[in-house]
N, CA, C and O of each residue as an XYZ file, in Angstrom:
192
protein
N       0.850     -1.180      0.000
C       0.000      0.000      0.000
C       0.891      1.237      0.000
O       1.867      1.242      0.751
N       0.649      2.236     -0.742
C       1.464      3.510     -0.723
C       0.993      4.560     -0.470
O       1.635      5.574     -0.746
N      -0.436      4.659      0.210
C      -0.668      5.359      0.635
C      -1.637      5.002      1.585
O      -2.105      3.867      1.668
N      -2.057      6.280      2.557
C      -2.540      6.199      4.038
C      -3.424      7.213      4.131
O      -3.195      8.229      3.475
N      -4.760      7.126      5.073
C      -5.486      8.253      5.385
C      -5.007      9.281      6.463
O      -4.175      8.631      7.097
N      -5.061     10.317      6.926
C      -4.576     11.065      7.618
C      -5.357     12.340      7.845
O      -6.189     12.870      7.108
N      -4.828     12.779      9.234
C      -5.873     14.028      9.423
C      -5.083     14.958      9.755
O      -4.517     14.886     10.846
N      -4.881     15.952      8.971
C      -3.560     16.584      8.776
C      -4.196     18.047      8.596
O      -5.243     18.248      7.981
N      -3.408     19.057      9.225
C      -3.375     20.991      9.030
C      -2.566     21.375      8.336
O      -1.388     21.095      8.557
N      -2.821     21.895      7.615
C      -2.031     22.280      6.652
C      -1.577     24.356      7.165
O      -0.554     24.997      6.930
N      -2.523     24.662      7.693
C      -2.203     25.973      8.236
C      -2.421     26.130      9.908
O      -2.985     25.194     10.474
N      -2.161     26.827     10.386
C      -2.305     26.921     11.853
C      -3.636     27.626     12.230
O      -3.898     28.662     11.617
N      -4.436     27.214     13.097
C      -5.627     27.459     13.781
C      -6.732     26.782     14.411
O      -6.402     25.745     14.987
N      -8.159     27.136     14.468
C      -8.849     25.945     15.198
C      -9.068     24.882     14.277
O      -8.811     24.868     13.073
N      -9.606     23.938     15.031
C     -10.292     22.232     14.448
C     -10.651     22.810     12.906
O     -10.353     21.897     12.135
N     -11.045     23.678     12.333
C     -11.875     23.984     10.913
C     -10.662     23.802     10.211
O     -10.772     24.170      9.042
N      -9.370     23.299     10.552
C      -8.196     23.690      9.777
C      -7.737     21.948      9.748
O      -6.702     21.585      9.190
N      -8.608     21.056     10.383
C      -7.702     19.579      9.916
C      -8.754     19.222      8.986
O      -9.963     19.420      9.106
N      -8.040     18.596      7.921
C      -8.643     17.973      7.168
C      -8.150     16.718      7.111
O      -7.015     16.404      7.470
N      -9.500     15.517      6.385
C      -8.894     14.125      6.712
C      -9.083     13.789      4.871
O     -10.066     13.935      4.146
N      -7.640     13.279      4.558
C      -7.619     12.844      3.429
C      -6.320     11.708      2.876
O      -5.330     11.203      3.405
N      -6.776     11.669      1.922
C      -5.294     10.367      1.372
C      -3.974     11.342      1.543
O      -3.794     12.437      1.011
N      -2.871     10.431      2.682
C      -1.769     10.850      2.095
C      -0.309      9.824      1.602
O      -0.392      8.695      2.085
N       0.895     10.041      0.787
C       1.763      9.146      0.771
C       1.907      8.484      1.790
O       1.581      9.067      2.824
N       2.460      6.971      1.933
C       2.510      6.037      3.090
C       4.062      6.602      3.401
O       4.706      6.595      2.352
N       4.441      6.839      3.954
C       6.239      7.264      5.023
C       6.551      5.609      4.942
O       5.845      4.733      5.441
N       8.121      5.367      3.981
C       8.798      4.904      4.537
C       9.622      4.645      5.341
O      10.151      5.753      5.428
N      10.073      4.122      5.909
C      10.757      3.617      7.135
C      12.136      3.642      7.056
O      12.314      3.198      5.921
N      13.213      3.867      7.512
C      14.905      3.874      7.211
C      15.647      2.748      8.151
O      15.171      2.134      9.107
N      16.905      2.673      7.605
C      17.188      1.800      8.188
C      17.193      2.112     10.006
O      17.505      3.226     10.427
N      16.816      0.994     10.929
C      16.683      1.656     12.186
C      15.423      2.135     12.489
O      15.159      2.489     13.639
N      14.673      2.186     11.658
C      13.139      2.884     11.913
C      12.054      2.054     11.626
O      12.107      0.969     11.047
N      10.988      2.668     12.098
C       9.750      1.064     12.070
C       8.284      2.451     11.778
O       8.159      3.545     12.330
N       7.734      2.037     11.116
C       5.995      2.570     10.860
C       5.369      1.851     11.929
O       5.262      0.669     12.254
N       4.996      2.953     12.361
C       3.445      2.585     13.682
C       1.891      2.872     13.138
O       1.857      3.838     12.376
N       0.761      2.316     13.341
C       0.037      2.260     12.758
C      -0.552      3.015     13.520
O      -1.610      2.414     13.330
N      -0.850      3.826     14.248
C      -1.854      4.720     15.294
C      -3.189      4.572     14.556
O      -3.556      4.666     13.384
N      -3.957      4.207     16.147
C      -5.785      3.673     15.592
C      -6.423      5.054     16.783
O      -7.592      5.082     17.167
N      -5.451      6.000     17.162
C      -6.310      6.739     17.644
C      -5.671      7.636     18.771
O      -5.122      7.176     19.772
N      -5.835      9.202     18.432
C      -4.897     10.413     19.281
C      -5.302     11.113     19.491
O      -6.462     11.061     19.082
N      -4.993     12.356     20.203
C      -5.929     13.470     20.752
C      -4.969     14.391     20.466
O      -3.755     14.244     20.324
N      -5.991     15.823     20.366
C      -5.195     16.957     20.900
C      -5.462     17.799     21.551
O      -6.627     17.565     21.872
N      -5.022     19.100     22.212
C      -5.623     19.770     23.093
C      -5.952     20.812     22.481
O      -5.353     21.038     21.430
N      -7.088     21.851     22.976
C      -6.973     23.356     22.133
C      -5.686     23.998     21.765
O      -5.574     24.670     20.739
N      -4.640     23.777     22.666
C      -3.441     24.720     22.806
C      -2.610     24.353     21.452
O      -1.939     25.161     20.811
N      -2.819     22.737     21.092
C      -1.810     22.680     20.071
C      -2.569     23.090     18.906
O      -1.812     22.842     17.967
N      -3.546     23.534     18.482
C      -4.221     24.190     17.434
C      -3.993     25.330     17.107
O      -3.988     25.572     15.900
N      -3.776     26.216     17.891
C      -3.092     27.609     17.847
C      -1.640     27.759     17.948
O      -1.130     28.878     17.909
């Protein structure tokens, strides 16, 4: 698979600013491993 869904900001501000869409899958380097996260939070503060 080469690509992944994601909920990603592209500019800084409130929640109206993530959008959830297809993005490239991140490969991995040597020494490094892909985590699959099924689920994260954030607080108001990191939105601003």
């Amino acid at each position: 698979m080469s690509t992944m869904h994601a909920v990603r900001a592209h500019t800084r501000g409130g929640p109206e600013q993530l959008v959830y869409e297809e993005a490239p899958r991140p490969e991995p380097g040597p020494g490094e491993v892909l985590v699959a996260v099924k689920a994260a939070s954030m607080t108001p503060h990191e939105l601003t």
